[in-house]
Each structure stands twice: as structure tokens, then as C-alpha cells.
C-alpha positions in Angstrom: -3.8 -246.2 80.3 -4.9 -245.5 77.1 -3.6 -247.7 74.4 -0.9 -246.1 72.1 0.5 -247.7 68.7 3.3 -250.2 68.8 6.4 -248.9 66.9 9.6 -251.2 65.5 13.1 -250.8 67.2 14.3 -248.6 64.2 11.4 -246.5 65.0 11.9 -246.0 68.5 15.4 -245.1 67.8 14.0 -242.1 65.8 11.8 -241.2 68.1 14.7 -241.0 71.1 16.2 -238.4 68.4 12.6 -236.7 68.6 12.1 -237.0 72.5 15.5 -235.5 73.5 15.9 -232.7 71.0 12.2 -231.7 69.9 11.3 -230.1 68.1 13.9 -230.8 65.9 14.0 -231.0 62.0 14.6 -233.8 59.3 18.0 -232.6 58.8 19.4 -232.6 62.1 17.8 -236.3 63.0 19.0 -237.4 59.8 22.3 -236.2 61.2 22.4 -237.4 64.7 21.0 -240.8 63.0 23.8 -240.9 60.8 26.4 -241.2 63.3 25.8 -244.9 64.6 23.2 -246.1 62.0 23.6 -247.0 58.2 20.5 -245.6 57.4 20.2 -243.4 54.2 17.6 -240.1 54.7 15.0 -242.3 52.5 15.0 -244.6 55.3 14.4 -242.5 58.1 11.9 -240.1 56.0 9.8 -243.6 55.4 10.3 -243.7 59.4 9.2 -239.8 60.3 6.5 -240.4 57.8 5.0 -243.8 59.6 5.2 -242.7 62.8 3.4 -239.6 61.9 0.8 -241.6 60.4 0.8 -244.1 63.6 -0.1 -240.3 65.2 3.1 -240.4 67.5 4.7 -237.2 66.1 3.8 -234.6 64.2 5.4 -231.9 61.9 5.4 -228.2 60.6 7.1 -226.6 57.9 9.4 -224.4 58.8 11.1 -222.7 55.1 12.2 -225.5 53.5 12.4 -228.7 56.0 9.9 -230.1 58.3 9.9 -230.0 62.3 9.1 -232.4 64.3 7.6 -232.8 67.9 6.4 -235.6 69.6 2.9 -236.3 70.3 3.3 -238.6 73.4 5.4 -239.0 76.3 8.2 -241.3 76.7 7.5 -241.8 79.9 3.9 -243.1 78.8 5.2 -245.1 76.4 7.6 -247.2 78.0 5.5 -247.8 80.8 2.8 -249.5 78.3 5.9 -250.9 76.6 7.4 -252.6 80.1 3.4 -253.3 81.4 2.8 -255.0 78.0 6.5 -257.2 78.4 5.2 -258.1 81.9 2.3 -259.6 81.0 3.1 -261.1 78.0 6.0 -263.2 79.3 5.5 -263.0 83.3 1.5 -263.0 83.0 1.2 -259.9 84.7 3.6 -260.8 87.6 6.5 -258.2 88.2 8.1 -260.2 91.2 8.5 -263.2 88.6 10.3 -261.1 85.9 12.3 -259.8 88.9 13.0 -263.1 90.3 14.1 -264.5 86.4 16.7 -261.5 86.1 18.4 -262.4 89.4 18.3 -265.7 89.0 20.6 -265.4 85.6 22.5 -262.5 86.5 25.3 -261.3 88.8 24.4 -258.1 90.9 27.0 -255.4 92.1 26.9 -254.4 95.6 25.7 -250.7 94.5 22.8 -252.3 92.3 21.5 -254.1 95.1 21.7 -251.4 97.4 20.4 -249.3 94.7 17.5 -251.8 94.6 16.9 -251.8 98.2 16.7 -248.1 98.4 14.0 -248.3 96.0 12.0 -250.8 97.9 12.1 -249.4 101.1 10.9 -246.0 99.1 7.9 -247.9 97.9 7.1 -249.3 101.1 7.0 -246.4 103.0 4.3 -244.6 100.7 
């Protein structure tokens, strides 16, 4: 997979906004944004405008206000994002990271039968 820029937390956050309603405009993110963050619309203007420069997104002006659309998948991003977690802390080894979570957590019933279903899916491709 080609390699795509790393973005912060805050910047991912925008870019969900960007992902599920593109194309959208500065206003409206602003908005959504507004509702659980305490960012002010400097903040997430400095955000739009480095991530536009990192080339994820890209704008038009539309009248008065710019609009937004993302330039790469999220699906492509977070699997570079989980393959980069996987190697970095399980050296490459997905069974290991698997094997970490169960060993510190408590599964329902329906998440390991949801698990199962999974691998039984993989296996018979």
C-alpha cells in the first residue's frame, strides 16, 4: 500500500466529520465539531488547512465558504493505521496482538461467536 501522511487524533476527528458528510463546508464541520469538542473555528481552520497541505482533503469555494472532500479513503487509511500499530508493537504479528487483547480482557458470548464467525469466513476462502 502506498504510504499516506500520518495525521494527530484532533485531526482524524475532523476528518470523520469530512468522511461521513463530504463534501461538506467549514461551517457545518465547525458545527458538528462544536457539539462535543471545545475547539474555537481558528482551531479547526488551522486543522482543514494542515490536512489540506498533508494532501488528505481538498476544498472549493463555493460563494463565500469553502467545501471540503476527502482525498483518501478511510478504509485505506486505517488499514495503514492498524498495519502500522501491528508492527510497531506486535512486530508484524496479528495473532500476538490478538492473543494480548484476550489475555486482559473479558469477552461476551456474542463477541466470541462474533469472532468465530469471522474466522471460519476467512478460512473458507
Amino acid at each position: 500500500m502506498k504510504s499516506l501522511p500520518q495525521i494527530s487524533d484532533a485531526e482524524f476527528e475532523v476528518m470523520n466529520i469530512i468522511w461521513k458528510y463530504a463534501p461538506t463546508n467549514t461551517n457545518d464541520i465547525v458545527e458538528r465539531l462544536s457539539k462535543d469538542k471545545d475547539w474555537s473555528p481558528k482551531t479547526i481552520q488551522t486543522m482543514l488547512f494542515r490536512l489540506e497541505k498533508k494532501g488528505v482533503i481538498t476544498h472549493e469555494k463555493e460563494s463565500r465558504v469553502f467545501v471540503y472532500s476527502p482525498l483518501i479513503k478511510k478504509e485505506a487509511y486505517i488499514e495503514l493505521e492498524g498495519n502500522t500499530f501491528i508492527n510497531r508493537f506486535f512486530d508484524g504479528a496479528l495473532s500476538q496482538m490478538v492473543l494480548n487483547y484476550l489475555n486482559r480482557n473479558e469477552l461476551t458470548t456474542e463477541e466470541i461467536n462474533d469472532l468465530q464467525a469471522i474466522l471460519d469466513k476467512k478460512r473458507k476462502k
